[in-house]
N, C-alpha and C positions, 0 to 999 in steps of 0.2 A: 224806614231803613232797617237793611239787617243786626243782628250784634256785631261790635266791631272785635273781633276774637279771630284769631290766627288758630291755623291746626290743633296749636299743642295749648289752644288752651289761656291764651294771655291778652286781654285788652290793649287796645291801642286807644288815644296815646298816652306816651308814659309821663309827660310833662311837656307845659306851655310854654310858650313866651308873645309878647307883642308881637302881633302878624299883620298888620296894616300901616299901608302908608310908607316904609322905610325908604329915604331917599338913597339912590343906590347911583351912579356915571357908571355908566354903558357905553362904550365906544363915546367917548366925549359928552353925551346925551344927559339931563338930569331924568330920570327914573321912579316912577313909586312903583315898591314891590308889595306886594299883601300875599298870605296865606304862608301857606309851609316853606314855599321858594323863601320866605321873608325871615321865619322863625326859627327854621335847625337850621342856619348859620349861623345865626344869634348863640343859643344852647349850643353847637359845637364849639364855637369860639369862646363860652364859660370853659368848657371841660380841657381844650386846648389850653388855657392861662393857666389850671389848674396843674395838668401835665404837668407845664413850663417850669412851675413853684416846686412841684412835685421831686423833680429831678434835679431842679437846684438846691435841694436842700436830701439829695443823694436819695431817696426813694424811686420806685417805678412808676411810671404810668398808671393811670388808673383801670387800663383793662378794661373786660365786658363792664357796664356799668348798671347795668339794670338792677341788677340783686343789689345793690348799694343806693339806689334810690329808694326803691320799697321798703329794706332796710331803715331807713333815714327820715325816709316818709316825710309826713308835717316838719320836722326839724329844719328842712332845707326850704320847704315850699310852700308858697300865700294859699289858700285853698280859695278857687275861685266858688262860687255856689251859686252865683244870680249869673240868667244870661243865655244863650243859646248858638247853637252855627247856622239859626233858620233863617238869620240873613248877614252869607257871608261872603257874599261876592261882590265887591264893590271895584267899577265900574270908572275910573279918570282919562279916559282915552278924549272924552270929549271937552267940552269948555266946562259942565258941570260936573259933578260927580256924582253918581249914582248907584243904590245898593241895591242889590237882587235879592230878592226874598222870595224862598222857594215853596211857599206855603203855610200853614198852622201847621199839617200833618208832617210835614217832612225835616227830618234834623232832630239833634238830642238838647236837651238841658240840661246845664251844671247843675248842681247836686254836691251834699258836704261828703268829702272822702273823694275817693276815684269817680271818676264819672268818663263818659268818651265824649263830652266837648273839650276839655282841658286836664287830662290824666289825674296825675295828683296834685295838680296845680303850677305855680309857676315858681319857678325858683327864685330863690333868693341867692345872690351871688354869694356875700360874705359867709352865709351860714352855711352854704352849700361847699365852699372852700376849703373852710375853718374845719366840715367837717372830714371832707376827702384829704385834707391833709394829715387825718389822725388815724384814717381809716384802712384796715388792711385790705384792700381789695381781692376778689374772688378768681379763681384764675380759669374756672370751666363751670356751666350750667347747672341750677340746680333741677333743671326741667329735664324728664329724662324724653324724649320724644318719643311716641308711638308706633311700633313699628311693621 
């Protein structure tokens, strides 16, 4: 696969969460969700409660948040390092469940630090709170885009 890097320059992604499995009711329905549909709800709904605290306790929102991640790095988040996306399609439509694996070649490795199967890893909720609750947030890009 290619690098996973946007125009200006910036890997994706920026952090994990649990992507498989999430039981979800759908129009009355029980549901398993996997993959990203499963995981930036999860990671929004941390930053959402944040907000919440944020403003209860008379501060703003947290704003863009990316430069406060990378900022904060390790302090918020498990570093995943073992593991891979080479088999990440898992398959419950039927009676069994089934994972797709797309080959040896194809898909990245976790790795210590950033990596693009799992960014800087996965957050830790308390630490990740405790820290955006002290934290002044940024209020425009330190990226200046190319023009």
């Amino acid at each position: 696969p290619g690098v996973p890097l946007t125009s200006y320059g910036r890997g994706f992604p920026d952090v994990s969460a649990l992507g498989n499995s999430y039981p979800v009711i759908v129009g009355g329905q029980l549901h398993l969700l996997s993959g990203t549909s499963a995981s930036s709800p999860v990671v929004a709904g941390m930053v959402s409660l944040i907000n919440s605290a944020r403003i209860a306790a008379g501060k703003s929102p947290v704003g863009w948040l990316n430069p406060a991640l990378y900022y904060l790095n390790s302090t918020i988040t498990v570093d995943i390092t073992v593991g891979s996306n080479k088999c990440s399609a898992v398959d419950c439509s039927g009676a069994v469940c089934s994972v797709n694996c797309c080959g040896s070649g194809v898909g990245y490795s976790a790795a210590p630090g950033w990596d693009p199967v799992t960014g800087l890893g996965v957050l830790d909720f308390e630490k990740f709170k405790a820290a955006m609750m002290g934290f002044t947030t940024p209020t425009a890009s330190p990226i200046t885009p190319p023009s």
